[in-house]
N, C-alpha and C positions, 0 to 999 in steps of 0.2 A: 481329207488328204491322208498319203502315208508316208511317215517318216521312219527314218531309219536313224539307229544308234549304233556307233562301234568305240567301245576302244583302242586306239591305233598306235600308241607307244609313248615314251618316255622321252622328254627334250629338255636340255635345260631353259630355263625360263628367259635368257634374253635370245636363246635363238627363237624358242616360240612367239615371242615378244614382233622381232623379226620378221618371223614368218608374216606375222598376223597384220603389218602395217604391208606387206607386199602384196597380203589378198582383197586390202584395202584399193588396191591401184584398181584392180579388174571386176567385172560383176562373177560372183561366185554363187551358186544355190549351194552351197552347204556353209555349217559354219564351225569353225573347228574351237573347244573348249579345254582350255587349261586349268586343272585346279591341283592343289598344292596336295592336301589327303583323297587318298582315294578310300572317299564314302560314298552313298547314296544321295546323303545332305548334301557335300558339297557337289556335286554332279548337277542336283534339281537348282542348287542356288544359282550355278553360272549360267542357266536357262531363261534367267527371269528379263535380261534385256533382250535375247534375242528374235521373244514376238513380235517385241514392240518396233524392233527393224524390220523385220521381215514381214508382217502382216501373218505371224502363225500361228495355229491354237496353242499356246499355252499348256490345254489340260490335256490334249495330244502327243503335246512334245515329253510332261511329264510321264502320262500312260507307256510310251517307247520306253523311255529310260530306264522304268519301275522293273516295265517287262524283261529290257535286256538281263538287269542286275539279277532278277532272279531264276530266268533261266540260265543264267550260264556263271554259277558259283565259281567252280574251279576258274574259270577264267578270270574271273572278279579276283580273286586270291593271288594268282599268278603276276595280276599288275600291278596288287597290292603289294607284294615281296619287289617287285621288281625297281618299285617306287622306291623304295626303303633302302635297297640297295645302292641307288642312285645317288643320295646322298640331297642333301637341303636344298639346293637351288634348281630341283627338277621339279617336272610339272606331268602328269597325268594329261597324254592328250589325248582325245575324242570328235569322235566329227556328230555332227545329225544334220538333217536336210532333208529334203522330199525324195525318192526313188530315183524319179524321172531329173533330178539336177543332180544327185548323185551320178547317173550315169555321161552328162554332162561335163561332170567335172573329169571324170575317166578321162572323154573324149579329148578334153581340152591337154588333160597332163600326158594321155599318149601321144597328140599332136607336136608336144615342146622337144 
């Protein structure tokens, strides 16, 4: 299978919180990751439940990650400052998912 990584922005942590109990409600193929530093580590770490919901490679979803981080530096920097700026109670978020449920979810958020 092919998954996709992005980083998609900065939220404080009870709206992502928030968020994350309302994607709860509906079936969603992607799964959106908050983590507090924006490193590599903690990126791979908030990875580690989401096989075991979803039925998906692990060493897959790692390889996406590894790759987004190091091709796209300047971008990596950019959310890192941006984090920073944000102040303590924000959150680094991020989606990954399969292609084909990425485009799904499009479908579904252009639909609302």
């Amino acid at each position: 299978m092919v998954y996709t990584f992005e980083i998609i922005g900065i939220a404080p942590a009870l709206n992502f919180f928030c968020q994350q109990q309302e994607l709860a409600q509906r079936p969603c193929g992607v799964e959106y990751l908050g983590t507090s530093p924006c490193t590599l580590d903690a990126l791979l770490g908030s990875l580690e439940e989401v096989p075991a919901r979803r039925g998906w490679d692990l060493d897959q979803l790692i390889d996406t990650v590894i790759r987004f981080w190091c091709s796209n530096p300047d971008l990596v920097q950019l959310w890192r400052s941006r984090l920073r700026d944000a102040g303590g109670d924000a959150l680094l978020v991020s989606r990954v998912g399969h292609i084909q449920s990425l485009q799904q979810e499009f479908e579904w958020l252009l639909g609302q």
